[in-house]
C-alpha positions in Angstrom: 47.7 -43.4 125.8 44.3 -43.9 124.3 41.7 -45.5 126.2 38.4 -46.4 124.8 35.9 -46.3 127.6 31.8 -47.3 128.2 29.0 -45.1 129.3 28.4 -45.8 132.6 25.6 -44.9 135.2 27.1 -43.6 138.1 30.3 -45.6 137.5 32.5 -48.0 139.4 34.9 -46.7 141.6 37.6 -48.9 138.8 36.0 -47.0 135.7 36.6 -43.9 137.8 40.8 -45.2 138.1 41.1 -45.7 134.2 39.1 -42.5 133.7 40.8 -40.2 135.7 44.4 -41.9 134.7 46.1 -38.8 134.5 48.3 -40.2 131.3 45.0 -40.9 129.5 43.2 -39.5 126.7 40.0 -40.8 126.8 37.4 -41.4 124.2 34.1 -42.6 125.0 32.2 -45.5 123.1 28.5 -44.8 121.4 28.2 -46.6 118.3 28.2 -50.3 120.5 25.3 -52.4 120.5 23.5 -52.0 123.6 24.2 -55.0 126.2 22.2 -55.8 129.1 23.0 -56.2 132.4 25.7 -53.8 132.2 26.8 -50.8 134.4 25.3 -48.5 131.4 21.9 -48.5 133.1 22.8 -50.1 136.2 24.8 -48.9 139.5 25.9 -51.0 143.0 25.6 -48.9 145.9 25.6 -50.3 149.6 21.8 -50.9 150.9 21.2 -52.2 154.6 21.0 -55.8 153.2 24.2 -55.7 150.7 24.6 -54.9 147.6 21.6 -53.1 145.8 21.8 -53.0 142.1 19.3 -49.5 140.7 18.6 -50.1 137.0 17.1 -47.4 135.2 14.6 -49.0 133.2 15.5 -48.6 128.9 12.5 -47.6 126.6 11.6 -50.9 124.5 11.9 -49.2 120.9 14.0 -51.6 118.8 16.9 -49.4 118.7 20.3 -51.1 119.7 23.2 -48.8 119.7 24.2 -47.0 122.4 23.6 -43.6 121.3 20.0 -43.9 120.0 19.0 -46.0 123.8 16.0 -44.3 125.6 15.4 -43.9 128.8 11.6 -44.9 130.3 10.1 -43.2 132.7 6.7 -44.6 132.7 7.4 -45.7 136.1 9.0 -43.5 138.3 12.6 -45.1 138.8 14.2 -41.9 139.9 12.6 -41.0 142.7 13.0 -44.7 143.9 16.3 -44.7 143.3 17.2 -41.3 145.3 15.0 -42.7 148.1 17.4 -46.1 147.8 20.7 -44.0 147.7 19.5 -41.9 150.3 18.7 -44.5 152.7 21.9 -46.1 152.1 23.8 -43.1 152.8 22.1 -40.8 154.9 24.3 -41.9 158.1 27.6 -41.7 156.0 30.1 -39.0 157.0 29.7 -37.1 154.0 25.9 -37.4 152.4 24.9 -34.4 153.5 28.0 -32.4 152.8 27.0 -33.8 148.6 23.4 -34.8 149.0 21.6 -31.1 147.6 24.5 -32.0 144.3 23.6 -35.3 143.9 20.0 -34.9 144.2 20.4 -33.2 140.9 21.1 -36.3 139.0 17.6 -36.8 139.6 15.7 -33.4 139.0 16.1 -33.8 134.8 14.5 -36.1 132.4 16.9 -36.8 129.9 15.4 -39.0 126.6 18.8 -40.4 126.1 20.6 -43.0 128.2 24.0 -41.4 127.5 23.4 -37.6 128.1 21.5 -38.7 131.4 25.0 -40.9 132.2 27.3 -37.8 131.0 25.0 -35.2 133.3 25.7 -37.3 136.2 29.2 -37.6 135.4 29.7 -33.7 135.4 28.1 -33.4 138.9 30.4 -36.3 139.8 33.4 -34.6 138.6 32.9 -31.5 140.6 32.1 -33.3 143.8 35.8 -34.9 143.0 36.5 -31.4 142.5 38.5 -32.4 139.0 38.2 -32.2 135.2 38.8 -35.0 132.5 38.5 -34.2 128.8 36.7 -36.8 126.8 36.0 -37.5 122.8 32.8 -39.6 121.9 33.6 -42.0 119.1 32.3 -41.6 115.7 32.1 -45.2 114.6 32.2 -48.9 116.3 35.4 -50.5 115.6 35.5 -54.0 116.4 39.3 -53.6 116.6 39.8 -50.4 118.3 42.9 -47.9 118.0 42.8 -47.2 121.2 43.2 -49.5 124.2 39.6 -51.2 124.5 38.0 -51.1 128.0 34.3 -52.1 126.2 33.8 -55.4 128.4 36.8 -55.1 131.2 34.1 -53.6 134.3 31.6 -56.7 134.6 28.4 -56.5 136.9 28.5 -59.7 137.6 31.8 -60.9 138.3 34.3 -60.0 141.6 36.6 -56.8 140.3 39.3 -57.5 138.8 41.1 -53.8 140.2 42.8 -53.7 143.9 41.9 -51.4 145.9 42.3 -51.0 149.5 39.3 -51.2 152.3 37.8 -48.2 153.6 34.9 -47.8 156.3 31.5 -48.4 155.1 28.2 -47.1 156.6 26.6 -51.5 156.9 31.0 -52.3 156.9 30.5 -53.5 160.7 27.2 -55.9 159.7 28.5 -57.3 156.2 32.3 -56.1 155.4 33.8 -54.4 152.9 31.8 -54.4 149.7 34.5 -53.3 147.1 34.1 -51.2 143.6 30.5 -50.5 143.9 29.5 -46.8 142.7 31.0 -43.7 143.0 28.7 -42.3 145.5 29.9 -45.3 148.2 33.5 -43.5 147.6 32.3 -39.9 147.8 30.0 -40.4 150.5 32.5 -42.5 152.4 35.4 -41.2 152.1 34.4 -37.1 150.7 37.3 -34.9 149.7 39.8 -38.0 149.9 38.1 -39.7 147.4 40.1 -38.4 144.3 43.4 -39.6 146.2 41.9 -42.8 146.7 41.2 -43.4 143.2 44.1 -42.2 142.0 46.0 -45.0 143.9 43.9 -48.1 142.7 46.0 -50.7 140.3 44.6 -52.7 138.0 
């Protein structure tokens, strides 16, 4: 099956589940209009208060469609956002098994919004130690071919996906906190994270 999928910074475990679908052939949206307060420029990792949204900040320049989104670095979001991740993580079980490869999300200043998100997704995928071919899209279709997943992950709203608990480094203080990034997976659960995913139903 087809599955037309979002850019995503640092994904959702759930984007991860319809990614990785081992059935799936998916291609990857670029021609959408740009919309805000989206997992495209945002990610929910696990701070020591809750949830903590990092938002990489989007250059002002008029331009709306995915693909021609930049990136703005005149303040310097990345090394506040490795200082966030790291603080959230540094007493999980598996931080500093992946923390030299994720640090390296952080090292490159990509213009574009999507190659910055599809340069963390290949450090991701070897951390899950797995490959996924993907397509980029070559027009928007308001009426997609392939099954559309555009607007199914919402930032805002409870996930729709089930997924079982799994310990969490601030579990014990505030409970289970489910479908935030990738990184909570990976540096919760490490090499059984791809098993995990694998098992989520929507």
């Amino acid at each position: 099956m087809k599955i037309l999928l979002p850019i995503f910074y640092l994904p959702p475990v759930s984007w991860f589940s319809v990614f990785l679908h081992q059935d799936s052939e998916v291609v990857f949206e670029q021609y959408e209009n740009f919309p805000k307060q989206t997992y495209r420029n945002r990610a929910n990792i696990y701070g020591a208060n809750g949830k903590l949204s990092l938002i990489i900040p989007i250059h002002h320049n008029g331009k709306r469609v995915m693909k021609d989104i930049e990136i703005s670095y005149s303040e310097n979001w990345q090394h506040l956002h490795w200082k966030s991740i790291k603080n959230a993580y540094q007493s999980s079980p598996y931080f500093e098994f992946y923390e030299d490869h994720l640090k390296q999300i952080f090292d490159s200043e990509e213009k574009s919004l999507i190659k910055f998100n599809l340069r963390a997704l290949e450090i991701i995928l070897k951390l899950l130690k797995t490959e996924k071919a993907y397509s980029l899209n070559d027009e928007y279709a308001r009426n997609p071919a392939e099954i559309n997943y555009r607007e199914k992950f919402s930032a805002k709203q409870p996930s729709e996906f089930e997924m079982e608990e799994y310990y969490q480094t601030f579990s014990d203080k505030l409970g289970f906190l489910a479908d935030l990034s990738i990184l909570d997976l990976l540096c919760n659960k490490g090499p059984e994270s791809l098993t995990y995913i694998q098992n989520i139903k929507l």
